[in-house]
C-alpha positions as CSV (number, residue, x, y, z in Angstrom):
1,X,35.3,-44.7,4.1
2,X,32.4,-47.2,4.1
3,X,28.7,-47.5,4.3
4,X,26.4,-50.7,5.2
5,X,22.8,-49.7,4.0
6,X,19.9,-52.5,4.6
7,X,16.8,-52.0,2.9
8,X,13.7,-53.8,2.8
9,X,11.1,-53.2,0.2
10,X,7.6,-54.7,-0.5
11,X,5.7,-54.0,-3.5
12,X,2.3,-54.8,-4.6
13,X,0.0,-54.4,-7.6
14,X,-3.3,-55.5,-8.6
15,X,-4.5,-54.4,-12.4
16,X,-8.0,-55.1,-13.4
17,X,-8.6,-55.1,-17.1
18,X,-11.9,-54.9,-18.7
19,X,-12.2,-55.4,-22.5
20,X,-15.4,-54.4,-24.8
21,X,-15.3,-54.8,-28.3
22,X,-12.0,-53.1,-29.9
23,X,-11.0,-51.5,-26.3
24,X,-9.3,-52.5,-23.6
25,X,-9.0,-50.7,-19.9
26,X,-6.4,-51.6,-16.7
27,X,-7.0,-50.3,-14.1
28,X,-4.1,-50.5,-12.0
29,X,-3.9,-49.3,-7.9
30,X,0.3,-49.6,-6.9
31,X,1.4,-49.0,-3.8
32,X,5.5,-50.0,-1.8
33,X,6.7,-49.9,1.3
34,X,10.8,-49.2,1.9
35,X,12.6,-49.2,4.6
36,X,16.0,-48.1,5.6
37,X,17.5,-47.1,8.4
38,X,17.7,-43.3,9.3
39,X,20.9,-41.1,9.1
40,X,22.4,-43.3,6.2
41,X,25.0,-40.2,5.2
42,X,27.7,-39.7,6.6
43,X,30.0,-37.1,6.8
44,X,33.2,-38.5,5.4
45,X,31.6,-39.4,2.2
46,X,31.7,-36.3,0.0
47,X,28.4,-35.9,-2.1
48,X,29.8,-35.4,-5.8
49,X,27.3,-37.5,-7.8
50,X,23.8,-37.1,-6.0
51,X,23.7,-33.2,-5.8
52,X,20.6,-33.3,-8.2
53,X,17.3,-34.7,-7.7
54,X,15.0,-34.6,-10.0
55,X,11.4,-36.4,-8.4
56,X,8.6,-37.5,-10.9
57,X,6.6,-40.5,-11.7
58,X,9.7,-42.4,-13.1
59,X,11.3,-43.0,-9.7
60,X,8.7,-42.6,-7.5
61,X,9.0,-46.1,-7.0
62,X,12.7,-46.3,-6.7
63,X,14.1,-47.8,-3.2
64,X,17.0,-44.8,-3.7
65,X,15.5,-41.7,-6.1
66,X,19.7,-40.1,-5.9
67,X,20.6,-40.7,-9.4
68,X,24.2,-41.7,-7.9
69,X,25.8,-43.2,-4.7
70,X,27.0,-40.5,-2.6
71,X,23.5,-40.0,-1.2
72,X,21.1,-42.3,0.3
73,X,17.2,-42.5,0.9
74,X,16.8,-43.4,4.4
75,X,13.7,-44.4,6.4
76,X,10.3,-45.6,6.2
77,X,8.7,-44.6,3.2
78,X,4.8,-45.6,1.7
79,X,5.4,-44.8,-2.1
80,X,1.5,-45.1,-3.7
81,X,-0.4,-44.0,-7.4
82,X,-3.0,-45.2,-9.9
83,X,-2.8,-45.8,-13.3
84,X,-5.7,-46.1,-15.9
85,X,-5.2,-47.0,-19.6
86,X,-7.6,-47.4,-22.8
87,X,-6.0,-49.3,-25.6
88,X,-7.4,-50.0,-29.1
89,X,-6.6,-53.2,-31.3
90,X,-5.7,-50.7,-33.8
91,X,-3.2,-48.8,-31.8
92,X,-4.4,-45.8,-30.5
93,X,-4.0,-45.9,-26.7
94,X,-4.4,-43.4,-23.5
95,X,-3.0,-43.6,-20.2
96,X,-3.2,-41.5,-17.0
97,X,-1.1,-41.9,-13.5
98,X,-1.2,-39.9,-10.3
99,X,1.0,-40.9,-7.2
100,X,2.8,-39.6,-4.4
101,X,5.0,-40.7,-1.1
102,X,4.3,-40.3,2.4
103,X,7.3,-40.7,4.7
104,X,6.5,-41.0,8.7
105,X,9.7,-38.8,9.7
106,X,10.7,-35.8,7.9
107,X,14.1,-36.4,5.9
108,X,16.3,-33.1,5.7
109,X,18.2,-34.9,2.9
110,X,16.0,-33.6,0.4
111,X,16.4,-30.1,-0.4
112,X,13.6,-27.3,-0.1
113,X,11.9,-27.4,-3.9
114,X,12.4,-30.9,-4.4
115,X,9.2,-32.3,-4.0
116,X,10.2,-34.5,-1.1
117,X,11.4,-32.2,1.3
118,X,8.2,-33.2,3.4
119,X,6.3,-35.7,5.0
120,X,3.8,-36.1,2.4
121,X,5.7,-35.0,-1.2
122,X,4.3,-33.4,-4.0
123,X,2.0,-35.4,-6.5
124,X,3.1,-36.4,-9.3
125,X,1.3,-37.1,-12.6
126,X,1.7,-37.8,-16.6
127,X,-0.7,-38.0,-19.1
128,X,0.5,-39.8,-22.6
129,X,-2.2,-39.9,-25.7
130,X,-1.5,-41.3,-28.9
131,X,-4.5,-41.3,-30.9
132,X,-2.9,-42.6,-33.9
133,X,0.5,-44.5,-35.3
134,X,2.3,-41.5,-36.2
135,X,1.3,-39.5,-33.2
136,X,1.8,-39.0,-29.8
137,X,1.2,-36.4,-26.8
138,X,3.0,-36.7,-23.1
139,X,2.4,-34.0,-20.7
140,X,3.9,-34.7,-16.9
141,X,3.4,-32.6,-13.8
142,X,4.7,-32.2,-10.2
143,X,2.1,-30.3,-8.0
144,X,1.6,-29.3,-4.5
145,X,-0.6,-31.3,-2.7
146,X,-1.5,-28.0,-0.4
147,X,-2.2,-25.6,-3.0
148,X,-2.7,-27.8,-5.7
149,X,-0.2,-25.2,-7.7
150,X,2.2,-26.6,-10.3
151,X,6.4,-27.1,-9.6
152,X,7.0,-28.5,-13.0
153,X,4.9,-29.0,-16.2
154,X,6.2,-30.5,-19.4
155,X,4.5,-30.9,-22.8
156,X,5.7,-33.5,-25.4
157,X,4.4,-33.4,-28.8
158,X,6.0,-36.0,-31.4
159,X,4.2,-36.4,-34.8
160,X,5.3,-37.8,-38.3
161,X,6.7,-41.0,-39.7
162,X,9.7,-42.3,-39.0
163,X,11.9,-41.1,-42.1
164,X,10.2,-36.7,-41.3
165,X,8.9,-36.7,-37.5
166,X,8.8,-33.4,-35.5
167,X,9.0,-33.0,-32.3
168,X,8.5,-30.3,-29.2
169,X,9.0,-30.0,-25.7
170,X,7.5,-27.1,-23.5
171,X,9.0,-27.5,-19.8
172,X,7.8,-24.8,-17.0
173,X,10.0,-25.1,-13.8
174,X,8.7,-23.3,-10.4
175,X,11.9,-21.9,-9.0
């Protein structure tokens, strides 16, 4: 069995940094546009590695977000998000990004819960503060543009130096 996918992608990003003193800011707008063709998988090619999807800001921009090659992302896609950051000279840094996909055609690839099963997908954020060397805070979400209600929350705490450092994770997933 075979499969010839073309894909096109264009991406474009335009930061603006501002710095005052002992602080710098980016501000950073990014946005791609994919296409592939529609329909990209087949039958006769058995889905064994791409059965999970897990969507968040890490692949949002991914031409393919199936962590394997069974599966396919097919289709025009707008993939879109800001991201903001304060850094010190010293360190100590904070940075925020939102984004989300819109897809002309609705894909039933994506499973119901995914975050992409339609036309516009979920938003997807993360948060990461690190006020000083030795420690750090990450929280990321996936929420419902509609409702605005959370699908998945996850809290990161790491503090310490590097020979004793503790860390926790909190993760809340919406069945």
């Amino acid at each position: 069995s075979h499969r010839l996918v073309p894909l096109a992608a264009l991406d474009w990003r335009m930061p603006f940094v501002k710095t005052h003193r002992n602080v710098s800011q980016i501000l950073e707008p990014i946005a791609s546009i994919v296409w592939s063709p529609n329909g990209g998988n087949p039958d006769d090619i058995p889905n064994e590695d791409s059965t999970k999807l897990e969507f968040d800001e890490t692949n949002l921009f991914s031409t393919n977000r199936f962590s394997g090659l069974d599966q396919v992302e097919g289709g025009i896609r707008l993939n879109y998000g800001l991201k903001w950051g304060i850094y010190g000279q010293k360190g100590g840094s904070t940075s925020v990004f939102i984004g989300q996909t819109y897809r002309p055609r609705t894909d039933g690839t994506f499973a119901v819960g995914s975050g992409l099963e339609d036309n516009l997908s979920d938003l997807v954020a993360r948060i990461d503060v690190a006020p000083a060397e030795y420690l750090n805070l990450k929280y990321r979400t996936r929420f419902s543009p509609d409702s605005l209600s959370p699908n998945r929350n996850e809290f990161q705490l790491n503090a310490g130096v590097p020979a004793f450092r503790v860390s926790t994770n909190y993760i809340f997933l919406d069945r």
